[in-house]
ROFIMAR-899259 format. One record per atom (N, C-alpha, C): residue in one letter; z, x, y. Coordinates in steps of 0.2 Angstrom, whole numbers, plus 2048, in hexadecimal, padded with zeros to 3 digits. Layout:
REM ROFIMAR-899259
aZXY/...
//
This chain:
REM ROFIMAR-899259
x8008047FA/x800800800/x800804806/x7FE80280C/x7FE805811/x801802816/x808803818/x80C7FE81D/x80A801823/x8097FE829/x80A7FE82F/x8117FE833/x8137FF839/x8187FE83C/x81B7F783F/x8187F383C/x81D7EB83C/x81F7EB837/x81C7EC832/x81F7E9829/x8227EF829/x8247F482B/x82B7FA827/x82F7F982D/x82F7F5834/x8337F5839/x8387EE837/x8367E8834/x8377E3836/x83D7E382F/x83A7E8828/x8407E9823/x8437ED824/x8447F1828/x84A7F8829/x84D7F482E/x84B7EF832/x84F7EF835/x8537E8836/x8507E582F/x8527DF82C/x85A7E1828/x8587E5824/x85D7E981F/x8627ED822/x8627F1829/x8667F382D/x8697F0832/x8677E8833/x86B7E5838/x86B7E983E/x8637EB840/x8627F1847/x85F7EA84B/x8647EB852/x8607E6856/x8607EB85D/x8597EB85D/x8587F0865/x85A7ED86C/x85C7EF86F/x85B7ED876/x8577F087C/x8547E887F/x8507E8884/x8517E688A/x84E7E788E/x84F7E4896/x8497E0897/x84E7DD89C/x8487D889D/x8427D98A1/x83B7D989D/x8357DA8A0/x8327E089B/x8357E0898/x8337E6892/x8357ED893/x8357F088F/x8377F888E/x8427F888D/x8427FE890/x84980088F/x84B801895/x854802895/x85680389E/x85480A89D/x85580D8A3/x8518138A4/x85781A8A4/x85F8188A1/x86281C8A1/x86581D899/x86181A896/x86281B88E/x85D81F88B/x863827888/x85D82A889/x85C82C87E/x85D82787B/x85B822873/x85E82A871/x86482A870/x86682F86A/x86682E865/x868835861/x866833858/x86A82A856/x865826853/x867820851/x86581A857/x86281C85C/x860817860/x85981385D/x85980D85D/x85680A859/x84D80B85C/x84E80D864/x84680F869/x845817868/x84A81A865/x849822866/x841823861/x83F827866/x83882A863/x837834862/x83283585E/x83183C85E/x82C83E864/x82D845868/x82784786D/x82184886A/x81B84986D/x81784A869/x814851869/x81685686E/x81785D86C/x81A85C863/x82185A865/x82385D85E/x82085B857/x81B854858/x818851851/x811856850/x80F858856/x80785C854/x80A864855/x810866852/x81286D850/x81786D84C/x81F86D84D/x82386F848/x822868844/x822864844/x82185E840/x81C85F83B/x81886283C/x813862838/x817868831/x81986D836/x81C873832/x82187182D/x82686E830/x82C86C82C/x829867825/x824863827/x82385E81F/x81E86381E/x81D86781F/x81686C81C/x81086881A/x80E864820/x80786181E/x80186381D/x7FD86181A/x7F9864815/x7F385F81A/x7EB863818/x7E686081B/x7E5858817/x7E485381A/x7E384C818/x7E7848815/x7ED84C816/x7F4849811/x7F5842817/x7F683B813/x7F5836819/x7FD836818/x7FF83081C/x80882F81E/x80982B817/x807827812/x80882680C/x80B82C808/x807832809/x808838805/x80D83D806/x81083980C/x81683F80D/x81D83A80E/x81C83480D/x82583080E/x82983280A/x826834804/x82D836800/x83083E805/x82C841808/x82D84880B/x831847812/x82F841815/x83083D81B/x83A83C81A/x83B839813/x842838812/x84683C80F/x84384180D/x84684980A/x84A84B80F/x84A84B815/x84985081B/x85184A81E/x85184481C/x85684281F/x85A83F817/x85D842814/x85D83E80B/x86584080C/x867845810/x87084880F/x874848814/x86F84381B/x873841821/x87683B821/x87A838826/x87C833827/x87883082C/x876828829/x872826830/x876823835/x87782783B/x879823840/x87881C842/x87481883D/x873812841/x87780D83D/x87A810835/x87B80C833/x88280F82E/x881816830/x88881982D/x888819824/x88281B822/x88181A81B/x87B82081A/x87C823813/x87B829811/x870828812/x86E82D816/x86582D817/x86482A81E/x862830820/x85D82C827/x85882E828/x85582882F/x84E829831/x84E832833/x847833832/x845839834/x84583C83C/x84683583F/x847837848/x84C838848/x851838842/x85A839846/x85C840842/x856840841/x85A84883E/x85484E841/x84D84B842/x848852842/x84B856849/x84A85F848/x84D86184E/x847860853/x84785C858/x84385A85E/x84585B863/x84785E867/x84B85F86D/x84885C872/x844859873/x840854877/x84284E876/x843849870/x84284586D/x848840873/x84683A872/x847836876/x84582E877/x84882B87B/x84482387D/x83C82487D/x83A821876/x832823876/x83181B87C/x82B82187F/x82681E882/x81E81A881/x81F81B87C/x819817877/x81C81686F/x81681186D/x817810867/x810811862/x81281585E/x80B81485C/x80880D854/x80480D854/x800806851/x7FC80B84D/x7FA80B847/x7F680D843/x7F980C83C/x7F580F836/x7F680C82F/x7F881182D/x7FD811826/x7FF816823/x7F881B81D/x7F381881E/x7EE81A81C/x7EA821820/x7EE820827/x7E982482A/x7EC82D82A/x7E8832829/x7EB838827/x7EE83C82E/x7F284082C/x7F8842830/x7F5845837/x7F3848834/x7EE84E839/x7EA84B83D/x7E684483B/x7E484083F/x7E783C846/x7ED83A842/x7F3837846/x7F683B84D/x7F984284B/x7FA847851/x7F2848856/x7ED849854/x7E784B858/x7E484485C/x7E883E85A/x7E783785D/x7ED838862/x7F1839861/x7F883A866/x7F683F86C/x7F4845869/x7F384A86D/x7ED848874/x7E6843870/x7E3840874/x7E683A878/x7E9838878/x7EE83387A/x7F1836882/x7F583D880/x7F5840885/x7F084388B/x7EA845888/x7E584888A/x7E3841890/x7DF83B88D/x7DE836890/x7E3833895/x7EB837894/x7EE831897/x7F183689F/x7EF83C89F/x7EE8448A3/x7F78448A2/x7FA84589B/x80284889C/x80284B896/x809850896/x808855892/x80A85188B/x80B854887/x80E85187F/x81585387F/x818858883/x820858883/x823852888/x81F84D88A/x82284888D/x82084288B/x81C841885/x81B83B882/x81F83C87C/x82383587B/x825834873/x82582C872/x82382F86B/x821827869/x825827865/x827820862/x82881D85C/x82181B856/x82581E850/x81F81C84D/x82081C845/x821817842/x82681283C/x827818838/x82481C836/x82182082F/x82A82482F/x82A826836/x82E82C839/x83682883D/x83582383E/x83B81E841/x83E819841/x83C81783C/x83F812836/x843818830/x849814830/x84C817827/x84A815823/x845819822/x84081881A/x845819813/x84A81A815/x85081B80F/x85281380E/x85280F813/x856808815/x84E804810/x849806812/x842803811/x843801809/x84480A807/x84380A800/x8498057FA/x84D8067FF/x8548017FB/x8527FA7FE/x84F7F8802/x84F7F1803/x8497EF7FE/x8447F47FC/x83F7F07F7/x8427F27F0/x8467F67EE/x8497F47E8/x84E7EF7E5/x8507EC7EB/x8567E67EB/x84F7E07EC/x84C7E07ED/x8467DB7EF/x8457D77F5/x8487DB7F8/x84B7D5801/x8467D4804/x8497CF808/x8427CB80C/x8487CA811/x8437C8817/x8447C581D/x8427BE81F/x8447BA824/x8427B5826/x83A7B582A/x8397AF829/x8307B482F/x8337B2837/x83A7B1838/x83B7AF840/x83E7B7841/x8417BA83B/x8447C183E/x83E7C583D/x83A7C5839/x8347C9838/x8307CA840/x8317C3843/x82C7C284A/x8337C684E/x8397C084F/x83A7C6854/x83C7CD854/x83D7D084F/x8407D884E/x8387DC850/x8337DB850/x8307DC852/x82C7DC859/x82D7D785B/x82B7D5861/x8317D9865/x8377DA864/x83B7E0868/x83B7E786A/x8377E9863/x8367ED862/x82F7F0869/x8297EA868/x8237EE86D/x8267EB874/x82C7E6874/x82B7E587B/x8307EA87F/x8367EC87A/x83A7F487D/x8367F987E/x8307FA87C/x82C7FF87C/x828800881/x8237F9880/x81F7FA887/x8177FB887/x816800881/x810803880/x81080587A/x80A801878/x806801870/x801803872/x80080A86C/x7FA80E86D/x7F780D866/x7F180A865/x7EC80885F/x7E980D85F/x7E7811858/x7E7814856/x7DF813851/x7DA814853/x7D4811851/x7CF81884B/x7CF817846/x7CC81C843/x7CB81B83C/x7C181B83A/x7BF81D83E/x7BB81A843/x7B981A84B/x7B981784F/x7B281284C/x7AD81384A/x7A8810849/x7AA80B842/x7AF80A83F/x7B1807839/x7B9806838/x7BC80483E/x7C380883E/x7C7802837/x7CB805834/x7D080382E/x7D37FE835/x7D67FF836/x7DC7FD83D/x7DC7F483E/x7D47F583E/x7D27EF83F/x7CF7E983B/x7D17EA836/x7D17E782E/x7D87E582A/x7DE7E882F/x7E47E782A/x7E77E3831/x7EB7DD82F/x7EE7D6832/x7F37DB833/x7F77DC831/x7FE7E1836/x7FB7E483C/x7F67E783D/x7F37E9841/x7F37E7846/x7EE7E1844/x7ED7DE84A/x7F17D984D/x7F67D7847/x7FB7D784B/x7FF7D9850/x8027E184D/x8057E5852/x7FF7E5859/x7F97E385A/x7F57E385F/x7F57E0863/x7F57D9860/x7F57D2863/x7FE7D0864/x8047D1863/x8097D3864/x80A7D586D/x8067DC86C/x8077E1874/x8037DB877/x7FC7D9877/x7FA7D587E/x7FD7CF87D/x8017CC87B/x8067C587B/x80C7C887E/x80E7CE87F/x8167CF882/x8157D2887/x8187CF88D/x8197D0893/x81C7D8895/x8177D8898/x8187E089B/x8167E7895/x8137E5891/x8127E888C/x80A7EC88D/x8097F188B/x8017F388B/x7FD7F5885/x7F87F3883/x7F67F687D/x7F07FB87F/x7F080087D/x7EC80687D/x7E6807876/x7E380A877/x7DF80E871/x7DB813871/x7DD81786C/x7DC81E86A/x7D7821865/x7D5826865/x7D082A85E/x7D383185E/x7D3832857/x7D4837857/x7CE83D85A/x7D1845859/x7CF84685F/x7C484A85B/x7C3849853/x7BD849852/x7BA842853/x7BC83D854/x7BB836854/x7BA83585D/x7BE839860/x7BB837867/x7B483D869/x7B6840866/x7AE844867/x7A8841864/x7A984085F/x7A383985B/x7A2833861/x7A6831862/x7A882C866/x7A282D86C/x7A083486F/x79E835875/x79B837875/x79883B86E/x79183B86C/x78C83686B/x78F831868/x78B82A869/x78982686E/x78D829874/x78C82787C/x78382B87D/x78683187C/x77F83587D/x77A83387B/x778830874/x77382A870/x772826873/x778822877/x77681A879/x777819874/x77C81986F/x77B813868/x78181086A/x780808870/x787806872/x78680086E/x7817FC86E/x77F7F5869/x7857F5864/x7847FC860/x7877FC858/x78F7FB859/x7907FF85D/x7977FC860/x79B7F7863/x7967F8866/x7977EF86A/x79A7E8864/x7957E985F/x7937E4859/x79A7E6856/x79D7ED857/x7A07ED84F/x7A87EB851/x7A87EC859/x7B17E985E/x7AF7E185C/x7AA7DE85B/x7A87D685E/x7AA7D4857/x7AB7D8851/x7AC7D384A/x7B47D5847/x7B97D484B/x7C07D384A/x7C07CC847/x7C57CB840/x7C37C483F/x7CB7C783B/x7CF7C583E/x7DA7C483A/x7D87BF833/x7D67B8834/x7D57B582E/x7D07BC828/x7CE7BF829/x7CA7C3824/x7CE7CA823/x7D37CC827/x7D97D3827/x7DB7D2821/x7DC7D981F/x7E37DB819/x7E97DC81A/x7ED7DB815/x7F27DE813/x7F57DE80B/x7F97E480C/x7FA7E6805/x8007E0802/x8037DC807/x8087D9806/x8057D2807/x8057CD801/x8027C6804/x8067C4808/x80E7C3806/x8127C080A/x8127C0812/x80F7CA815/x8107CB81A/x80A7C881F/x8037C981B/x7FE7C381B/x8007BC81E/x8027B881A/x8047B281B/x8087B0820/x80C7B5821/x8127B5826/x80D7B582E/x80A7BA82E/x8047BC834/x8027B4834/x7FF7B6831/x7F87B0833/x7FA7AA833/x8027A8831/x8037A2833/x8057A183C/x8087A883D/x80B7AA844/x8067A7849/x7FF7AB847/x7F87AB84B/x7F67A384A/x7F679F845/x7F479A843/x7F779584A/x7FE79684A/x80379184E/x803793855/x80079A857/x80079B85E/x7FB796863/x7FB796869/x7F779286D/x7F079486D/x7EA79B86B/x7E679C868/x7E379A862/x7EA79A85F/x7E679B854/x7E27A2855/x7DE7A284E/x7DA7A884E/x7D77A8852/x7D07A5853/x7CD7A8858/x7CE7AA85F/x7D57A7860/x7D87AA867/x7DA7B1866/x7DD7B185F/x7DE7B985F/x7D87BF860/x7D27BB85B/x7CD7C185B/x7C87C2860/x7CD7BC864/x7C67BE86A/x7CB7C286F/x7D07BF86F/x7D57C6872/x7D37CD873/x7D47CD86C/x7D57D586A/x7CE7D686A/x7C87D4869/x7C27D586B/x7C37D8873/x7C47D4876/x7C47D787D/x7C57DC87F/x7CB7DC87D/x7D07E387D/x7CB7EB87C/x7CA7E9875/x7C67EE872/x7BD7F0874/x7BA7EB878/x7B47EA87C/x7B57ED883/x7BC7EE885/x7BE7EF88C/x7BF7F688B/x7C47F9886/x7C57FD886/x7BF804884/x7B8800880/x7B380587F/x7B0806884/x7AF7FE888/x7AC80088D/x7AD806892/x7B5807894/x7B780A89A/x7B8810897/x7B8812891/x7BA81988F/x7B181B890/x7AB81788F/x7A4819890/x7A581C895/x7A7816899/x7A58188A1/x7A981C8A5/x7B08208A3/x7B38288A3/x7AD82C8A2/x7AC82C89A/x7A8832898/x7A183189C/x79D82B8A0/x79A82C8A1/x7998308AA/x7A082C8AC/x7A08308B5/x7A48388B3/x7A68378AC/x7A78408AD/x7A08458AC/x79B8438AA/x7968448A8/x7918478B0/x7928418B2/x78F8408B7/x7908448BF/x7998458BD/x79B8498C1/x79A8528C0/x7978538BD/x79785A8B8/x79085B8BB/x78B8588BE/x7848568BF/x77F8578BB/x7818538B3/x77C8518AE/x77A84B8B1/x77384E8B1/x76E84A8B2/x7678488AE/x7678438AA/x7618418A6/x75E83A8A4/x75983889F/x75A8318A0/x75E82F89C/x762830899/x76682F891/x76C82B896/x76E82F89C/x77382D8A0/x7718278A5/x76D8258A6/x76B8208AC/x7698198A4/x76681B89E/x768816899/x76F81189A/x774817899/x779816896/x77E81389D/x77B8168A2/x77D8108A7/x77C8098A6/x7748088A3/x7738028A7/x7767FD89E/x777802899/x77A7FE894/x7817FA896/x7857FE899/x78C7FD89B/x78C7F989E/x7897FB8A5/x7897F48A9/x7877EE8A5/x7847EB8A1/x7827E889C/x7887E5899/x78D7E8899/x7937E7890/x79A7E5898/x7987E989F/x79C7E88A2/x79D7DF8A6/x7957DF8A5/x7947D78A8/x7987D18A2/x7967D489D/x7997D0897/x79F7CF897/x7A27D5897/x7A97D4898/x7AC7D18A0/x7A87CF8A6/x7A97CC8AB/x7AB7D18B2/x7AA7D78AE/x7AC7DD8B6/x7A67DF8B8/x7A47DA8BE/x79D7DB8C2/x79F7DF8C6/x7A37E28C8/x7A47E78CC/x7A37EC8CB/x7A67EE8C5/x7A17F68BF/x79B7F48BD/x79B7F18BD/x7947EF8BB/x78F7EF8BF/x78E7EF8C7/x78B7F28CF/x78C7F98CD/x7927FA8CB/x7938008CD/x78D8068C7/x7908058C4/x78B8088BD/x7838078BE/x7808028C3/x7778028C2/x7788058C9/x77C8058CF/x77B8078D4/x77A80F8CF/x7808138CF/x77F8198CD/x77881C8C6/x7778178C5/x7708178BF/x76B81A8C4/x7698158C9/x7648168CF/x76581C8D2/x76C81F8D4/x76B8258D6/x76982A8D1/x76C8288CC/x76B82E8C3/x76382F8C3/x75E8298C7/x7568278C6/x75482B8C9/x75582C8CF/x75482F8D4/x7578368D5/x7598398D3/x75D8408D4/x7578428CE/x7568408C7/x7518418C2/x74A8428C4/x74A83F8C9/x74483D8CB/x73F8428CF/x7438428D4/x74584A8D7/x74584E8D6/x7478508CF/x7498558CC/x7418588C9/x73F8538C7/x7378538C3/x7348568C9/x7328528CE/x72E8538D3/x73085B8D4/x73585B8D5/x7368638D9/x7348688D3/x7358698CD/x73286C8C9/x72C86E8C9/x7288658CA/x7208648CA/x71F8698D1/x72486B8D5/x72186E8DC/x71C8698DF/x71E8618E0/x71E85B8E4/x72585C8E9/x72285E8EF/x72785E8F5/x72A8598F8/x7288548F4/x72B84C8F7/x73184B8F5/x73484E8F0/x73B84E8ED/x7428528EF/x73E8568F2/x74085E8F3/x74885C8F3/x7478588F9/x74D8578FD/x7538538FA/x74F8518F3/x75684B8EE/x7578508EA/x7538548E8/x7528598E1/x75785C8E3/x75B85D8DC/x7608618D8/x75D8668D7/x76286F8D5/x75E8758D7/x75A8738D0/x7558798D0/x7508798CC/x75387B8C6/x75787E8C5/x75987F8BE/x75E8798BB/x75E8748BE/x76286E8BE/x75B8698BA/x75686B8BE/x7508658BD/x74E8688B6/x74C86F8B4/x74B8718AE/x7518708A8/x75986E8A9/x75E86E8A6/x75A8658A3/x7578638A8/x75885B8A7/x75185A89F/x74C85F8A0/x74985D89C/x74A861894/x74F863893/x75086988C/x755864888/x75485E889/x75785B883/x751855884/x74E854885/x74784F883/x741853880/x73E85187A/x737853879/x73285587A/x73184E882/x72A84D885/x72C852889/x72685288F/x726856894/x72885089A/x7268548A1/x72B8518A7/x7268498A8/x7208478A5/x71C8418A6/x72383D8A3/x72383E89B/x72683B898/x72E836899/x73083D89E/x73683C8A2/x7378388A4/x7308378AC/x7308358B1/x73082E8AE/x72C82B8AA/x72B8248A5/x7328228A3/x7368288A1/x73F82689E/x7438218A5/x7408268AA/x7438238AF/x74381F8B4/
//
């Protein structure tokens, strides 16, 4: 099975009689600073993409299924602070001298392999411009007492599904920030399993709450190669088929518990999946349209990029922000015209002279297209 961070939160913390506290409008008061046993305490993420890795000795493609026996070794001869009983979570014992009130939580499947998970964090940071010694997240595999886990499924305990909703819903509204964890981006798992998109559909229903989304960091590279292609149709089409009635899960009962939740919300399904469709439409669009005005500020200039303009503005109208959407063909027409110039001043046509970019700019534009500079001029 591969659990997520609702189904091993909702039984550790059933079994523990852990009930966190929040403030009103989401997150934590600002002077708690989640010591060992704090039910919000997260690990930095400096420490998860280096000693962390050292200490469990992770091996390449070993997923977080592969290492929880390794995950409870580490805490097997302590006392848990939260419950004064022999085993604890891994966050109250790893040495982390950062560790603290996390500030995100991460969302993703016990499926997804380790080394993936840090290089998704570490880009999390990259995108968000802040160092990895100030982000900590919470993140179940490592914050839950997987010792409580494993003795609550040997007794065969269950929870109610009103404590199942709210122990969970405390949990992302004391947080604040769900970071989705998408991989791999063109076919994400993530988006196939109902806990999932529950914990997703959860953040955009709780007040004051954000949901984010991530790739790791060979998947964000794919990711922006594809921009390069213009292959945004294939994408577009693959964010637009979320369908919760068609999700997995390894646990029917947790199955049935969701989608009754979903069924009885003021949406139903398709309120959810048109949600999170948005969400996820919104967020390819504007991470395109980053990589594309970073692009553009570098002074690459070709027709691939005045395409991929006028694609976006496309996806932006769809999604209703005519205002990017101006903005993106206005900058196309200049991308036309700077090209255009470009060509002319090469051709040594003087009528350009004065838009044309230097000359080794206009020769830069034609060494990724085949044809020659007519061919161009037609592109654009």
């Amino acid at each position: 099975r591969t659990p997520t961070c609702a189904g091993v939160l909702v039984r550790a913390c059933a079994c523990a009689h852990v009930r966190p506290r929040v403030r009103a409008g989401g997150g934590m008061a600002p002077d708690e600073a989640a010591p060992p046993g704090d039910p919000f305490r997260g690990l930095s993420i400096s420490f998860l993409a280096g000693c962390f890795l050292e200490d469990l000795q992770i091996q390449a493609k070993e997923r977080v299924y592969d290492i929880e026996p390794r995950i409870r070794e580490k805490g097997k001869n302590a006392i848990c602070p939260r419950d004064n009983k022999p085993g604890a979570a891994y966050v109250d014992v790893a040495e982390d001298a950062l560790a603290g009130r996390a500030n995100i939580m991460l969302s993703y499947t016990w499926g997804y392999e380790i080394h993936d998970i840090t290089s998704a964090l570490l880009q999390y940071c990259q995108n968000a411009s802040t160092q990895p010694e100030q982000v900590r997240t919470w993140i179940c595999c490592l914050c839950v007492n997987q010792h409580r886990v494993k003795e609550a499924q040997a007794a065969g305990s269950g929870i109610s599904f009103e404590a199942f909703q709210q122990t969970f819903g405390e949990r992302v509204q004391g947080i604040g920030r769900i970071v989705a964890m998408l991989s791999p981006w063109r076919d994400a798992s993530y988006l196939k399993r109902v806990w999932c998109l529950f914990e997703a559909w959860t953040a955009t229903n709780t007040e004051g709450c954000v949901l984010e989304f991530v790739l790791p960091d060979h998947q964000a590279k794919d990711y922006r190669r594809s921009l390069r292609r213009s292959d945004l149709d294939e994408v577009w089409k693959a964010l637009s088929s979320i369908s919760v009635k068609d999700a997995e899960a390894s646990v029917k009962e947790d199955r049935d518990c969701i989608l009754e939740l979903v069924k009885n919300s003021g949406g139903g399904y398709t309120g959810l999946d048109h949600e999170l469709t948005k969400h996820l439409q919104t967020w390819f669009v504007q991470t395109a349209a980053t990589h594309l005005q970073s692009s553009m500020a570098s002074g690459e200039v070709h027709p691939g990029r005045t395409k991929l303009c006028v694609a976006l503005a496309g996806f932006f109208v769809a999604l209703g922000s005519l205002q990017e959407a101006e903005k993106l063909i206005n900058d196309g027409f200049l991308l036309c015209g700077r090209g255009l110039a470009a060509l002319a001043a090469l051709a040594g046509d003087g009528r350009g002279a004065q838009e044309a970019p230097a000359a080794s700019e206009g020769e830069a534009l034609l060494r990724p297209r085949s044809g020659g500079p007519e061919e161009v001029a037609k592109e654009y």
